[in-house]
N, C-alpha and C positions, 0 to 999 in steps of 0.2 A: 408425198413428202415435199413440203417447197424446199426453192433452191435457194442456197445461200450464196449473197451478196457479202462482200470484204471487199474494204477498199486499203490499199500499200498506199503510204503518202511517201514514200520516193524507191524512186528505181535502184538504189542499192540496198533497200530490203527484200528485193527477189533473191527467193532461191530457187534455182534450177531446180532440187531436187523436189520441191513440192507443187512442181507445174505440171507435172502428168498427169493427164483428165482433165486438165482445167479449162475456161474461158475464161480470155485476160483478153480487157480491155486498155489501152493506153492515152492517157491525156498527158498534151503538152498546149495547155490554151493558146501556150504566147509563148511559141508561134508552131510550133512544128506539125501538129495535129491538125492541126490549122489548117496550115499550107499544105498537108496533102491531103484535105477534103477538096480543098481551093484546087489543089491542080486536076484530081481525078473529074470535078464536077465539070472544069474546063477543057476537058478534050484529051490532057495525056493519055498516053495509052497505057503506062504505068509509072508508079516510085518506087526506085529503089532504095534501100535507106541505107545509109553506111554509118560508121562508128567517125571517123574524122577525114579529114583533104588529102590525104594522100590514099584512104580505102577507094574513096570517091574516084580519084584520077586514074587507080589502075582498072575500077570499073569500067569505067570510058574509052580505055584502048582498048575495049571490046567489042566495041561499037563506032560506025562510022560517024565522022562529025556530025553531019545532019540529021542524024537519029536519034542524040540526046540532049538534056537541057541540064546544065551541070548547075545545079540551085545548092546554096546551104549560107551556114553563118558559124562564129564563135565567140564566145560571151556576147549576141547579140551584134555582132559588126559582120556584115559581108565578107568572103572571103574572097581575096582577088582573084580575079578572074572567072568570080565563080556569080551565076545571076542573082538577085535580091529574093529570097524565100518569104514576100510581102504577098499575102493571101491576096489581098486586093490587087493587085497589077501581074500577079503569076501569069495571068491569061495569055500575053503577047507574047511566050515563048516556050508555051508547056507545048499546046495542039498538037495531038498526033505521034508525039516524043515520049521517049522512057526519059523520066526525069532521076536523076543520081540526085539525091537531096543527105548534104551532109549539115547536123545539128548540132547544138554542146549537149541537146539533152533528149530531146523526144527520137531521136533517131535510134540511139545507144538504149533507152528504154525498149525500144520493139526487139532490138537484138538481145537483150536479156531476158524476152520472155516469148524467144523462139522455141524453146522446149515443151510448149502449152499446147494443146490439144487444138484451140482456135485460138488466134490472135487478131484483134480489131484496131485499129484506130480513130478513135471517139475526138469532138470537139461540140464546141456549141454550138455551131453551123449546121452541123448531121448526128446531132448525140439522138433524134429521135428515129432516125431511118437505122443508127448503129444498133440502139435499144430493139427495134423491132425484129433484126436479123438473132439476136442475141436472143429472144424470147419465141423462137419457131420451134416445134414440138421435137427434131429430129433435135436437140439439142439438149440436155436435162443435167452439165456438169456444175460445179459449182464457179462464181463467175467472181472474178478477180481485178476488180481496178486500181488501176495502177496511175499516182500522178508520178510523170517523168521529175519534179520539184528540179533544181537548178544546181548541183554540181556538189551535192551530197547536201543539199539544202532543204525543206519541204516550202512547197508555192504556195499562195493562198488559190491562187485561178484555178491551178486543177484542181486540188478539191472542188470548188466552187462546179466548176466542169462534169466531176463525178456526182458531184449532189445531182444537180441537172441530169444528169443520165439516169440517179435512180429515181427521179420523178417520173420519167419518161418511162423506166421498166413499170413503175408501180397502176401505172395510167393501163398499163396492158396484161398484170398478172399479179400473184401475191409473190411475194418473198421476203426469206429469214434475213435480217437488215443487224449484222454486228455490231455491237457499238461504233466502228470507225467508219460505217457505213449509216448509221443513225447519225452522227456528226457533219458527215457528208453531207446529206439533206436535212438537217435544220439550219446549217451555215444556209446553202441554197433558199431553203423555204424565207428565212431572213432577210435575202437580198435579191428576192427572184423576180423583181420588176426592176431592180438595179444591178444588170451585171455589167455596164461600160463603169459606174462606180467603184464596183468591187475589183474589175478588172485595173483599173487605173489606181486605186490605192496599195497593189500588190509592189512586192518589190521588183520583180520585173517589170512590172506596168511602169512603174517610177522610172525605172532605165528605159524605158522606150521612149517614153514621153520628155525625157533629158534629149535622148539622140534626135527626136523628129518625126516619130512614129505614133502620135497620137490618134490619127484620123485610124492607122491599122489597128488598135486597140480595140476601136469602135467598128470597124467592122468585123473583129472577129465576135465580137459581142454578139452579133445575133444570134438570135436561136432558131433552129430549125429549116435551114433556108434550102438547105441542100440536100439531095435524096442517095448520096452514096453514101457505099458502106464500105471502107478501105480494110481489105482483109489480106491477115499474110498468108501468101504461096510462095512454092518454092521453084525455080525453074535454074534451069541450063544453061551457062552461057555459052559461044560459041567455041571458048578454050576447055570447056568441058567443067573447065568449075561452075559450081554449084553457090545458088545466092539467094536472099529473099527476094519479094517485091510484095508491093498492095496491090490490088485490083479491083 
């Protein structure tokens, strides 16, 4: 029996109760999905993702200064004090660090769909290394992507993101494709040699490219560039509470 693909076009249509068994993938093209392919493929040793700056900060008193990188944003603006979550320049302060990466959206998607059997986070940088882990035989549940869309909004990028991913599944196996998963990948098939286009006519793309952040647009546009596969685990902190992370 193939497995069936379904894609949520935003992260307030999860529900908890129907993630058990499931594989859920998460896209937040622009930027959060992004930025933690960006930091994993650049040396962090892990993300943790938090819901908003003040989850983030009591995260951090659990760890000594020089062990983490406190990244995040809201409605797309930096949060003070906190580092620039820009895929492209992550590099010179993730190496070796658990990064606290707090987002408005793609962060808060991974926490809504911790009750899922596996949780991934997908972008267009490693949607083909994500698809590959997601399509390994020990795995047979039905798979769920999720675009994180902007603040009860749906985005055009992550679709666009998810279409991408099911090309990349289809490239490696068959699967039952939902209507909103057929839409997924004809949006994709439509503009699959223009994703900085598609990326930049979005309405976030529009806000990026207002604030200054066109060059990031284009870089999270490529495809395929990176070989991780940011998966949520659970571990221990050192006060005994209990938290996600990717790795």
């Amino acid at each position: 029996m193939k497995r069936k693909v379904h894609v949520i076009l935003k992260k307030e249509e999860l529900l908890a109760k129907k993630l058990e068994g499931k594989t859920v993938v998460i896209f937040d093209v622009l930027l959060a999905t992004s930025t933690i392919a960006a930091a994993l493929q650049q040396g962090a040793t892990e993300v943790i993702p938090v819901r908003n700056k003040e989850e983030a900060r009591n995260k951090a008193k659990t760890y000594k200064p020089d062990e983490i990188a406190l990244v995040g944003e809201y409605r797309g603006k930096t949060i003070e004090g906190f580092f620039d979550p820009n895929p492209s320049t992550i590099k010179q302060y993730v190496q070796h660090k658990t990064v606290i990466l707090s987002t408005t959206n793609g962060t808060v998607a991974i926490h809504n769909a911790e009750k899922a059997k596996h949780v991934y986070a997908a972008s267009l940088l490693n949607g083909e290394a994500v698809a590959s882990a997601v399509c390994q035989p020990s795995q047979d549940e039905t798979i769920l992507l999720v675009c994180s869309g902007s603040s009860d909004h749906f985005c055009l990028e992550d679709l666009y993101g998810a279409g991408h991913f099911i090309n990349c599944l289809l490239r490696l196996k068959t699967f039952h494709l939902t209507d909103a998963a057929k839409a997924a990948l004809l949006l994709y098939e439509a503009y699959e040699h223009s994703p900085l286009e598609i990326l930049k006519r979005s309405s976030v793309g529009e806000m990026l490219t207002q604030y200054g952040f066109l060059d990031e647009i284009g870089f999270v546009s490529r495809k395929n560039v990176y070989s991780v596969v940011p998966k949520v685990v659970k571990k221990k902190l050192v006060n005994g509470e209990e938290t996600i992370c990717l790795k």
